[in-house]
Structures are given as structure tokens and as C-alpha cells.
SEDRENBA-30138 format. One record per residue: residue in three letters; x, y, z of N, C-alpha, C, O in turn. Coordinates in Angstrom, 3 decimals, decimal comma. Layout:
BEGIN
@rest ALA	nxx X	nyy Y	nzz Z	caxx X	cayy Y	cazz Z	cxx X	cyy Y	czz Z	oxx X	oyy Y	ozz Z
...
% end
This chain:
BEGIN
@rest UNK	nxx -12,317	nyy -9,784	nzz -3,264	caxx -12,347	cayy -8,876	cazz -2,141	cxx -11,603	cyy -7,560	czz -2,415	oxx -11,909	oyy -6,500	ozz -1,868
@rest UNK	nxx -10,779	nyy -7,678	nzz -3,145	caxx -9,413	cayy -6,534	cazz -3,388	cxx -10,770	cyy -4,949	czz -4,481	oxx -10,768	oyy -3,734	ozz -4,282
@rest UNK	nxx -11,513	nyy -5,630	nzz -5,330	caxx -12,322	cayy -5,259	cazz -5,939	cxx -13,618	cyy -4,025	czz -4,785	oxx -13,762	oyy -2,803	ozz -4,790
@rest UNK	nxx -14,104	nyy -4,816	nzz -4,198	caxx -14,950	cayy -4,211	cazz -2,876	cxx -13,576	cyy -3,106	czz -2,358	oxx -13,503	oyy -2,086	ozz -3,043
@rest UNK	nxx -12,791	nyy -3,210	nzz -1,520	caxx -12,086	cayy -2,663	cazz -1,219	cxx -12,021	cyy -0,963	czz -1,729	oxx -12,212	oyy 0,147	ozz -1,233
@rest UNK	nxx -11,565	nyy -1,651	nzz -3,228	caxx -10,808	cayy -0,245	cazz -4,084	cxx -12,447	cyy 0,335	czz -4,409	oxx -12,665	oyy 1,486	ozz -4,785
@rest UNK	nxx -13,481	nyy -0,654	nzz -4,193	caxx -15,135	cayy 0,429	cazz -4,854	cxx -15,486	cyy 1,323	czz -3,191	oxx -16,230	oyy 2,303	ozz -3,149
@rest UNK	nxx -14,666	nyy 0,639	nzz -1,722	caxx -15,255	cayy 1,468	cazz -1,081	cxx -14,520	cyy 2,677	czz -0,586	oxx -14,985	oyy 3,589	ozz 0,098
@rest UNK	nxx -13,204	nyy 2,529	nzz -1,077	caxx -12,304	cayy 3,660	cazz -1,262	cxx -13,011	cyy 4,770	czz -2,194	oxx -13,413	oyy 5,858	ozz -1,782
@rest UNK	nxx -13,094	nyy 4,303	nzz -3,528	caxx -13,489	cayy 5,729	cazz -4,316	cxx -14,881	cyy 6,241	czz -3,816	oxx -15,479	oyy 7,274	ozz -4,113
@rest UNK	nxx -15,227	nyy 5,212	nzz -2,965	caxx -17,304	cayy 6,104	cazz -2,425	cxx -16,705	cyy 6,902	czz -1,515	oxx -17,129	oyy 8,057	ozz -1,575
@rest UNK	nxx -15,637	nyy 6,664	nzz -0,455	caxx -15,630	cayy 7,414	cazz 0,651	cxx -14,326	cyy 8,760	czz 0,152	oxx -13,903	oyy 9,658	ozz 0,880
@rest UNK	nxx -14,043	nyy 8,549	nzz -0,925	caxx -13,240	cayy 9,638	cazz -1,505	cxx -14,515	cyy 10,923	czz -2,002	oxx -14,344	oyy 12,142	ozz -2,032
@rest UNK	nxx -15,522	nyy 10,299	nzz -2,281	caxx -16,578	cayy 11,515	cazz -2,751	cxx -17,129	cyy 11,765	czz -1,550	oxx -17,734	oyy 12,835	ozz -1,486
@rest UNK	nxx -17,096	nyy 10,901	nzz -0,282	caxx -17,580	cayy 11,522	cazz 1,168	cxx -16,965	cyy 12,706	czz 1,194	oxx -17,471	oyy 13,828	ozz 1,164
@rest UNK	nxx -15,670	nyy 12,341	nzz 1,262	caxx -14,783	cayy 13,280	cazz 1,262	cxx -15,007	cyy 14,764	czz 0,783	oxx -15,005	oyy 15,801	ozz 1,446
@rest UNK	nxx -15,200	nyy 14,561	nzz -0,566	caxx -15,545	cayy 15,900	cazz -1,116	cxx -16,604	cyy 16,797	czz -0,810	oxx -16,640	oyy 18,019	ozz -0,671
@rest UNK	nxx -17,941	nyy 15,388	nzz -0,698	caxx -19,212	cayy 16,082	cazz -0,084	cxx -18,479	cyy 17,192	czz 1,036	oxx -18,176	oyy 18,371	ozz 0,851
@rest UNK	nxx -18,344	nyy 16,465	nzz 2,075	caxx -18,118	cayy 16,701	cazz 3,595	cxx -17,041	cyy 18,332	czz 3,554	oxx -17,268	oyy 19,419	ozz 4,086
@rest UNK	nxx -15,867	nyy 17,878	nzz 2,691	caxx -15,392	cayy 19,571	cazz 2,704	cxx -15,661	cyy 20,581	czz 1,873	oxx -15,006	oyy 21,623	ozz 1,871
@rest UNK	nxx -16,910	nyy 20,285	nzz 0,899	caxx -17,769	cayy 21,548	cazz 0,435	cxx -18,688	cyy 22,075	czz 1,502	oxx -18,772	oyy 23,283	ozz 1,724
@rest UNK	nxx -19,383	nyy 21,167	nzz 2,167	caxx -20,306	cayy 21,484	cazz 3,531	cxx -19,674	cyy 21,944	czz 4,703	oxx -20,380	oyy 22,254	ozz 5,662
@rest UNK	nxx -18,448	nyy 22,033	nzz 4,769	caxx -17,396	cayy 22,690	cazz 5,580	cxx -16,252	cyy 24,012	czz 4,902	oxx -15,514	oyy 24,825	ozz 5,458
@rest UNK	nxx -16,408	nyy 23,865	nzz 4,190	caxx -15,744	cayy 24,980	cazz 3,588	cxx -16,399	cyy 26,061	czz 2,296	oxx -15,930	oyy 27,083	ozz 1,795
@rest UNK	nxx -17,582	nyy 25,368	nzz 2,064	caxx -18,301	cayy 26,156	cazz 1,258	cxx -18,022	cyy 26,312	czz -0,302	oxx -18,602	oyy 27,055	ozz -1,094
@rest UNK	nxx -16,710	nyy 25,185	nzz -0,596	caxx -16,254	cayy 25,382	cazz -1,868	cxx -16,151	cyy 23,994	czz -2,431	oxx -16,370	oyy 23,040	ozz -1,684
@rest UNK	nxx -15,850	nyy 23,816	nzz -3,636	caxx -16,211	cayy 22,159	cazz -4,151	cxx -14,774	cyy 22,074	czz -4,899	oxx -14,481	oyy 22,467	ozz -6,028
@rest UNK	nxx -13,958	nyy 21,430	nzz -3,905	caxx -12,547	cayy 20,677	cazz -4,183	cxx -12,193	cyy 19,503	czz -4,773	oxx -11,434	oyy 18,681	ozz -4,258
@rest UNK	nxx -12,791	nyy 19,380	nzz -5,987	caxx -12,493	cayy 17,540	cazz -6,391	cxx -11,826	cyy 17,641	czz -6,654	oxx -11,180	oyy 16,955	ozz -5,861
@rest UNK	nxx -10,676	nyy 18,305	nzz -7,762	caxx -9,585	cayy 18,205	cazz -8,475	cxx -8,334	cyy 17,786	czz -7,367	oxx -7,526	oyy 16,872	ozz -7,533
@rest UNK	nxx -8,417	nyy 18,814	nzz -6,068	caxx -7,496	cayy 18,685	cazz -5,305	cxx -7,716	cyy 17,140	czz -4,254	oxx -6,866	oyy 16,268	ozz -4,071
@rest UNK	nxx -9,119	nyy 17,194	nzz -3,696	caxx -8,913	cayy 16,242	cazz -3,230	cxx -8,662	cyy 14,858	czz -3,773	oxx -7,851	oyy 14,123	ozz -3,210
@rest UNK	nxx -9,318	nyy 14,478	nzz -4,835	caxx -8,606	cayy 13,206	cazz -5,967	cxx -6,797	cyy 13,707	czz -5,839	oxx -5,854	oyy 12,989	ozz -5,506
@rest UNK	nxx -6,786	nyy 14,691	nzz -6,104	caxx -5,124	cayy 14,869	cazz -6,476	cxx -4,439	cyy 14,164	czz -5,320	oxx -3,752	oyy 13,146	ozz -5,401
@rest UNK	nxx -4,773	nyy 14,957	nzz -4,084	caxx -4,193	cayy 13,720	cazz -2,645	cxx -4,443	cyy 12,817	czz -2,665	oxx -3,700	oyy 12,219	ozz -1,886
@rest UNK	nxx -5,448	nyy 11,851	nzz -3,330	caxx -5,875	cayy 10,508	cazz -2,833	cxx -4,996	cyy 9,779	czz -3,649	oxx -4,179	oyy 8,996	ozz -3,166
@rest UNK	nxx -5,112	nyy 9,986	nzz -4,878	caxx -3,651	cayy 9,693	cazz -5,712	cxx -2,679	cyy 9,942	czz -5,973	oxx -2,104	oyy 9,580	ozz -6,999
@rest UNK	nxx -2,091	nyy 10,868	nzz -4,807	caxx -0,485	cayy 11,294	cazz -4,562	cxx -0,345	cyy 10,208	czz -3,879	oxx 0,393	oyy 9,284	ozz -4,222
@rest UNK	nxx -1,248	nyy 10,233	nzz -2,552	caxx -0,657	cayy 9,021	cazz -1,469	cxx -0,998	cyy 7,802	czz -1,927	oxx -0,318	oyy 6,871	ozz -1,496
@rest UNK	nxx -2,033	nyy 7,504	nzz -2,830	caxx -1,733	cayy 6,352	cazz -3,351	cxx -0,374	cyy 5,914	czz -4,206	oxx 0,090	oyy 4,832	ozz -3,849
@rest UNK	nxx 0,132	nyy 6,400	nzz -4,975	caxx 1,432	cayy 6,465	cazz -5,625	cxx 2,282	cyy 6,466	czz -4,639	oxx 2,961	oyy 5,440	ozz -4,613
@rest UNK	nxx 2,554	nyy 7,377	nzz -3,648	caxx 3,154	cayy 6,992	cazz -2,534	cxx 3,549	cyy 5,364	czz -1,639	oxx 4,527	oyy 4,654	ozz -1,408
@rest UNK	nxx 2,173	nyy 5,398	nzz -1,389	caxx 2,028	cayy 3,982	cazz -1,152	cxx 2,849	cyy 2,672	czz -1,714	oxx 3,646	oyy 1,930	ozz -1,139
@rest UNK	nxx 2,354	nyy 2,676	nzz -3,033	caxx 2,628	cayy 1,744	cazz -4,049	cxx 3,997	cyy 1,652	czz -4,374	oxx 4,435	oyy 0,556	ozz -4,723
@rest UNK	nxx 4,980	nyy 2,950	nzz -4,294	caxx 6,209	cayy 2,695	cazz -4,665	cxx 7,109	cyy 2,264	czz -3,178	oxx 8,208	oyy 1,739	ozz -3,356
@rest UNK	nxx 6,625	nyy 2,495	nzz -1,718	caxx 6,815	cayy 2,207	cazz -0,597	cxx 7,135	cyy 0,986	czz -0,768	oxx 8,199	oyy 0,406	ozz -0,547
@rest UNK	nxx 5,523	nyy 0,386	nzz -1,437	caxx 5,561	cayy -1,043	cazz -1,295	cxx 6,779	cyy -1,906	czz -2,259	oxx 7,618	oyy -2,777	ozz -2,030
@rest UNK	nxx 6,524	nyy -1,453	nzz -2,934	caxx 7,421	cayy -2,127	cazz -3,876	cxx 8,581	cyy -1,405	czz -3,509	oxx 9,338	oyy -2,220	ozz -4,036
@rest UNK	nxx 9,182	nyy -0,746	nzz -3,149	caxx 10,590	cayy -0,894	cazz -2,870	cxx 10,962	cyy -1,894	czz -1,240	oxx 11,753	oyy -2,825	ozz -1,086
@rest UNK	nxx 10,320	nyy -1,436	nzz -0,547	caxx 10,270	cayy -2,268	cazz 0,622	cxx 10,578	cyy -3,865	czz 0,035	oxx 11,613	oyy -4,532	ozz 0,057
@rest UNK	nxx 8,927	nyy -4,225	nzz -0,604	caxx 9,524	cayy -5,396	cazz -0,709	cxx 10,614	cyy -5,638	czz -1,137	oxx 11,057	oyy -6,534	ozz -0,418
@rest UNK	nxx 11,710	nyy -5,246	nzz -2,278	caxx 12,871	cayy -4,898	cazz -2,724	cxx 14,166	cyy -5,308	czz -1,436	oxx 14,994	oyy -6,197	ozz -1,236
@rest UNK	nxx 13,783	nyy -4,268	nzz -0,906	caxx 14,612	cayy -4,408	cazz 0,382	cxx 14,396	cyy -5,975	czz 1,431	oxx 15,272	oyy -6,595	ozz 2,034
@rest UNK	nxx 12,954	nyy -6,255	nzz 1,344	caxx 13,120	cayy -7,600	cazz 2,124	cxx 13,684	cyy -8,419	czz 1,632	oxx 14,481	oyy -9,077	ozz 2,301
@rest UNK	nxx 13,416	nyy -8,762	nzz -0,130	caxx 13,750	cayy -9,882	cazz -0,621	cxx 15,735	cyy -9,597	czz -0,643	oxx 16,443	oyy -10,590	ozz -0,806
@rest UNK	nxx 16,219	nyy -8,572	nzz -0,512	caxx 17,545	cayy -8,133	cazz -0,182	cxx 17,944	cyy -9,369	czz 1,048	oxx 18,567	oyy -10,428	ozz 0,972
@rest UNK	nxx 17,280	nyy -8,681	nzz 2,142	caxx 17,342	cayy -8,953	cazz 3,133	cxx 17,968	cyy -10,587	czz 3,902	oxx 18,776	oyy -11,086	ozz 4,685
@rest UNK	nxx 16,699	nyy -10,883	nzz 2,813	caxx 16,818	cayy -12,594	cazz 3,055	cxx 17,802	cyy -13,548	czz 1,690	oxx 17,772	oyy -14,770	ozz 1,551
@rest UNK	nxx 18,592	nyy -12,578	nzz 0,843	caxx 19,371	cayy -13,339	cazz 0,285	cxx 18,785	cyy -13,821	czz -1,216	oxx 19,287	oyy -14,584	ozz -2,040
@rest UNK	nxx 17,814	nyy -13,242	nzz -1,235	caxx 17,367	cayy -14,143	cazz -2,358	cxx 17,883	cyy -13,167	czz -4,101	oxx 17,820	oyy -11,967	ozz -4,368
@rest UNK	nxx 18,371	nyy -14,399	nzz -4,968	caxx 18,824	cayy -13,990	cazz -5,982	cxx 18,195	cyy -14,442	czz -7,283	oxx 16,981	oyy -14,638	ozz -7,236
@rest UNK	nxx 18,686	nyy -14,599	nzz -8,201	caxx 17,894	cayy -15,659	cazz -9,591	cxx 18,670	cyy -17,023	czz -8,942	oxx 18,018	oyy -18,046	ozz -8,735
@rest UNK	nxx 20,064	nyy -16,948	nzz -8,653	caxx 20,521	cayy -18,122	cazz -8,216	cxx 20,234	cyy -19,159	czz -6,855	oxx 20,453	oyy -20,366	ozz -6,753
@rest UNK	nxx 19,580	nyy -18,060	nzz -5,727	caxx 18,974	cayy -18,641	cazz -4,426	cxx 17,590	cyy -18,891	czz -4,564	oxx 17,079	oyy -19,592	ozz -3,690
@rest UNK	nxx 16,844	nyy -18,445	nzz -5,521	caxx 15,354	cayy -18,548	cazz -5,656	cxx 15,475	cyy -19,869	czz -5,132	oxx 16,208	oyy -19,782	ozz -4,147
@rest UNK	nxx 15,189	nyy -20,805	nzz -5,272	caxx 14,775	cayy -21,881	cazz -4,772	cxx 15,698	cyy -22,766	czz -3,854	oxx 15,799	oyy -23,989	ozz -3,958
@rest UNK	nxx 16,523	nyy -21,775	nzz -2,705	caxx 17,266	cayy -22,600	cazz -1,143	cxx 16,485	cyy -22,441	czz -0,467	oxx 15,785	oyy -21,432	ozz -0,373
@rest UNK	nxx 16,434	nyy -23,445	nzz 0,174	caxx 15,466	cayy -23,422	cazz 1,556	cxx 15,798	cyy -22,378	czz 2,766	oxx 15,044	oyy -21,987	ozz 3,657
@rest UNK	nxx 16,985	nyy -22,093	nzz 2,550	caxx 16,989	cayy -20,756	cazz 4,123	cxx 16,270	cyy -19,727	czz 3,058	oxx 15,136	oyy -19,456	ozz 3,455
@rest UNK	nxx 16,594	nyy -19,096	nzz 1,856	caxx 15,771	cayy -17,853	cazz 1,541	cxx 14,529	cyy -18,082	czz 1,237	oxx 13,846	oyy -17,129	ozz 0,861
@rest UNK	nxx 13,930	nyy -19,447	nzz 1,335	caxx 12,240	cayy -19,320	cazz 0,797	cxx 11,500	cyy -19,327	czz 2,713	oxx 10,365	oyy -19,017	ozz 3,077
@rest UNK	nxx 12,787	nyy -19,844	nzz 3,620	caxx 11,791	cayy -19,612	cazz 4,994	cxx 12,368	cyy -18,299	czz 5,339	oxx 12,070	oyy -17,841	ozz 6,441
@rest UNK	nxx 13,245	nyy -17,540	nzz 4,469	caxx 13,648	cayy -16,301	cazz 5,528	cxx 12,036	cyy -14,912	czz 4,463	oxx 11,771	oyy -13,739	ozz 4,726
@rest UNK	nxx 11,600	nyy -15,569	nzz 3,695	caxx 10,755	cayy -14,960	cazz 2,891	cxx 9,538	cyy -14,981	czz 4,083	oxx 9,174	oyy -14,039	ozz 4,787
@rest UNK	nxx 9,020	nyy -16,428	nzz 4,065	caxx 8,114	cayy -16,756	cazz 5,260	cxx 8,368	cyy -16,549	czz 6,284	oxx 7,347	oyy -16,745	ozz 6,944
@rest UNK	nxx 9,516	nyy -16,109	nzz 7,183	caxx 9,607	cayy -15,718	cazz 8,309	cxx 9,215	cyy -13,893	czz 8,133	oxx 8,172	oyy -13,295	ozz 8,394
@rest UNK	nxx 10,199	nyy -13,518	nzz 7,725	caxx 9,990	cayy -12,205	cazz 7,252	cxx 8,270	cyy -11,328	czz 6,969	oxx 8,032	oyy -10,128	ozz 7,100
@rest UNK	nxx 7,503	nyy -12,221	nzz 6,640	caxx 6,330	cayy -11,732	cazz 6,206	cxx 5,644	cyy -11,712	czz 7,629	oxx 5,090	oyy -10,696	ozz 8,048
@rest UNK	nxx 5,703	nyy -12,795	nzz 8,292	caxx 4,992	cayy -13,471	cazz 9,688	cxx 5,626	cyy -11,987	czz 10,725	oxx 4,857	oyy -11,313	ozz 11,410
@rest UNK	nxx 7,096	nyy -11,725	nzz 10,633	caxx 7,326	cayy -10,517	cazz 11,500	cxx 6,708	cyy -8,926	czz 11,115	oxx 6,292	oyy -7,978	ozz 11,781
@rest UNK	nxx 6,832	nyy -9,112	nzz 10,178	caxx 5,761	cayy -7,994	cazz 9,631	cxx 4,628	cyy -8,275	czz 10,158	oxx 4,622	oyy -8,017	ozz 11,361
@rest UNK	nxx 3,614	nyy -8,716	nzz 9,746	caxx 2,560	cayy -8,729	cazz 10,693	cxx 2,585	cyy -8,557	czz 12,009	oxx 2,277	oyy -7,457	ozz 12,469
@rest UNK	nxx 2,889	nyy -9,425	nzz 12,693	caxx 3,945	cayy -9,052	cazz 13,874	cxx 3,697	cyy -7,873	czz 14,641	oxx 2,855	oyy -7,561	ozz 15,483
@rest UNK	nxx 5,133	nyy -7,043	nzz 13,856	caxx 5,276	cayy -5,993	cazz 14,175	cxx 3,392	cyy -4,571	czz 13,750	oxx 3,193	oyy -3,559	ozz 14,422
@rest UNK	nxx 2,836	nyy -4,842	nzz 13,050	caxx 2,327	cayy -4,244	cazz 12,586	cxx 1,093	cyy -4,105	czz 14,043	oxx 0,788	oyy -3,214	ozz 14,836
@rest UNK	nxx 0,722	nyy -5,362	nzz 13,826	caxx -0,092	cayy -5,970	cazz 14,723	cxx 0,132	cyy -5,247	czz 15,970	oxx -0,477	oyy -5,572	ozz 16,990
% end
């Protein structure tokens, strides 16, 4: 599924381009790819530091990897995210 996803991202990234040459009269790929993969990079380091910060959060170390409060504060943690997102 992750595959579909990232193929219907790059189709609607060339919408993209179509759509603001037919609005602006000029043909921007360089720039618009350039945003799509700024905020993707963006994204990605969000994510991964975030997660960073959760697994902080809930205690977990090389030495707690496997206590039972930090493997349910992992599973709790994910469930409030959604959650909240939701």
C-alpha cells in the first residue's frame, strides 16, 4: 500500500505543475519538485525526531527495552496520538 501511496503522490505532483503553468503561463518543475521535497524532508526529520522524543517520553533505554511499563507506555502513547489526531 505504502508503494500506491508514494505513485499517487508523484502523479498529483505533475497535476501540480500542469495546473500552475495553465495558471500562470510559465512551466515551474524545478521549483515545484523543489517544495515537494523540502516538505518532504521536513516531514521525515519531524518524524523521526518526534518519535525520538516519544520513545524519551516513555522511558525506554537499551536497558528498559523490554519492561513492561515502557513497552505499554509505547502502546499507549501511539493509541493517544491517534487520538489526538483524530
Amino acid at each position: 500500500m505504502p508503494a500506491l501511496f508514494a505513485l499517487v503522490c508523484w502523479a498529483m505532483t505533475t497535476d501540480v505543475i500542469d495546473d500552475t503553468e495553465i495558471k500562470t503561463k510559465d512551466r515551474l518543475d524545478g521549483t515545484i519538485y523543489l517544495i515537494y521535497s523540502f516538505a518532504r524532508k521536513l516531514g521525515q526529520a519531524y518524524s523521526a525526531g518526534f518519535t525520538g522524543v516519544l520513545l524519551s517520553a516513555v522511558g525506554y533505554t537499551a536497558a528498559t527495552a523490554f519492561d513492561t511499563k515502557v513497552a505499554n507506555g509505547i502502546i499507549v502513547s501511539g493509541f493517544e496520538i491517534v487520538r489526538i489526531i483524530a
